[in-house]
C-alpha positions as CSV (number, residue, x, y, z in Angstrom):
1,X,-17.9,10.2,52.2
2,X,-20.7,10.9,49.7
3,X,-22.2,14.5,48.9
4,X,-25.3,15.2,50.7
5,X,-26.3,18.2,49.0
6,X,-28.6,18.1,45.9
7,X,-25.8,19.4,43.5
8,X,-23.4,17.0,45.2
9,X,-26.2,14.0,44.7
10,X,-26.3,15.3,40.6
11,X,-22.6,15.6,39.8
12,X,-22.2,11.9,41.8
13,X,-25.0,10.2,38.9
14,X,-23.2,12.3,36.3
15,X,-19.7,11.1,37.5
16,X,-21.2,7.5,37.5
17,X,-23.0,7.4,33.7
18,X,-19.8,8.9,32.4
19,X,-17.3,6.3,33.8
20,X,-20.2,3.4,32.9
21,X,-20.3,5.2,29.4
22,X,-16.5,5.8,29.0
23,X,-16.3,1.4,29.9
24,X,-19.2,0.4,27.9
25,X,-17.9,2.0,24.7
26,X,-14.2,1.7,25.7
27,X,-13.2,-1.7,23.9
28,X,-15.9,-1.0,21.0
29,X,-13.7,2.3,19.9
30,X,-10.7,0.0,20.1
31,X,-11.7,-2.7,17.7
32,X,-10.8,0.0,14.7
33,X,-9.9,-2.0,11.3
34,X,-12.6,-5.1,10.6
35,X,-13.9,-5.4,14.5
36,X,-12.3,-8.6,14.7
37,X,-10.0,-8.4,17.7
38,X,-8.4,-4.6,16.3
39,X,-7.2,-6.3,12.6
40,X,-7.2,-4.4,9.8
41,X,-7.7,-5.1,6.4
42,X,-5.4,-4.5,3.1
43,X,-5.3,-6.1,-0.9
44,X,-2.4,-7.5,-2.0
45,X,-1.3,-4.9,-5.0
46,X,2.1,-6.7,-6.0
47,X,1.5,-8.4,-9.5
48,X,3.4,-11.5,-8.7
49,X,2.3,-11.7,-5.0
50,X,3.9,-11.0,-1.8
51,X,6.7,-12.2,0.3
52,X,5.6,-13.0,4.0
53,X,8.7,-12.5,5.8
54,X,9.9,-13.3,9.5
55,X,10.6,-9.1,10.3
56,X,10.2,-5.7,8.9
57,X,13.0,-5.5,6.1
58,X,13.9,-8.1,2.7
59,X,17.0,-9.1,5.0
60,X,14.6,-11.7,6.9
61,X,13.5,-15.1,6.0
62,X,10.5,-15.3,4.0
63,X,8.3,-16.9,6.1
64,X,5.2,-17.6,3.4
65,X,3.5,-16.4,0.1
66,X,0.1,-13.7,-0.4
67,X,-0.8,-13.7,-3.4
68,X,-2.4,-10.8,-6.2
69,X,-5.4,-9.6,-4.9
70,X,-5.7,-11.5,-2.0
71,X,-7.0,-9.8,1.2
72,X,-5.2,-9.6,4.3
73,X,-5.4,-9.2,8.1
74,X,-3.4,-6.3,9.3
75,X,-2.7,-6.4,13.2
76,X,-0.4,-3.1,13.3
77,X,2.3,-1.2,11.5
78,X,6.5,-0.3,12.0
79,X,9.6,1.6,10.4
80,X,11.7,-1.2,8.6
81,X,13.4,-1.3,5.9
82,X,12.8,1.2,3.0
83,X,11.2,-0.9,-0.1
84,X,10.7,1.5,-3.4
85,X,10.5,4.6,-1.1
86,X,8.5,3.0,1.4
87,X,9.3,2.4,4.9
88,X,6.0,1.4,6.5
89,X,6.0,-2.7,7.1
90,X,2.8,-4.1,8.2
91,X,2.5,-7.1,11.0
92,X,-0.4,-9.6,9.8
93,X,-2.6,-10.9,11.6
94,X,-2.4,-14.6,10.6
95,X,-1.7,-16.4,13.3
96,X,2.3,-16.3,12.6
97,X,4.7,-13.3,13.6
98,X,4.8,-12.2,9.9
99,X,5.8,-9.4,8.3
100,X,4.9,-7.6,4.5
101,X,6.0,-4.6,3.0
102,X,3.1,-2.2,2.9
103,X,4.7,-0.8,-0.5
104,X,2.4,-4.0,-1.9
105,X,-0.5,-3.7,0.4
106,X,-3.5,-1.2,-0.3
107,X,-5.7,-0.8,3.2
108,X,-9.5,-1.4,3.4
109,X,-11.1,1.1,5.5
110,X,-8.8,2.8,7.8
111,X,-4.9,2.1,8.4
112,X,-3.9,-0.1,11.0
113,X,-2.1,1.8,13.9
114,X,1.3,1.5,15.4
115,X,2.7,-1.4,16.7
């Protein structure tokens, strides 16, 4: 079952620090954004604040209020509605299924992936 050869004794350790490796950094490469459970982070751009809404497009219920230069937890991004030649709508990360245009949202660091 296991190589008895040298070479076969080698490649088997290899094999092993690679897949402990590949584990041990796994989730730490997956944090991305802030390293707070994968959120990302964006400032509120939109002079008189930001609509929270309840999906991805001005046709749903507004669902709360950011306000102008507020910072905000981004969880992951979507196609919605266009809004002023933007299409990307972000998903916070707030503890609510909420929704903002990204049209108002500059990101911090790197941008959040898909949804």
């Amino acid at each position: 079952m296991f190589p008895k050869s040298k070479s076969g004794k080698l490649a088997l350790c290899v094999l092993t620090g690679a897949l402990t490796s590949a584990v041990v950094t796994g989730p730490a490469l997956a944090s991305g954004g802030d390293g707070e459970h994968g959120h990302f982070r964006g400032r509120v751009v939109a002079r008189d604040g930001l609509l929270v809404r309840s999906g991805p497009s001005e046709h749903h219920r507004v669902v709360g209020h950011n306000r102008y230069g507020r910072i905000v937890r981004i969880e992951c991004k979507v196609t919605g509605e266009k809004v002023r030649g933007n299409r990307r709508w972000y998903k916070l990360a707030d503890g609510r299924y909420a929704w903002s245009s990204a049209r108002y949202i500059v990101n911090l660091g790197e941008p959040p992936h898909w949804c």
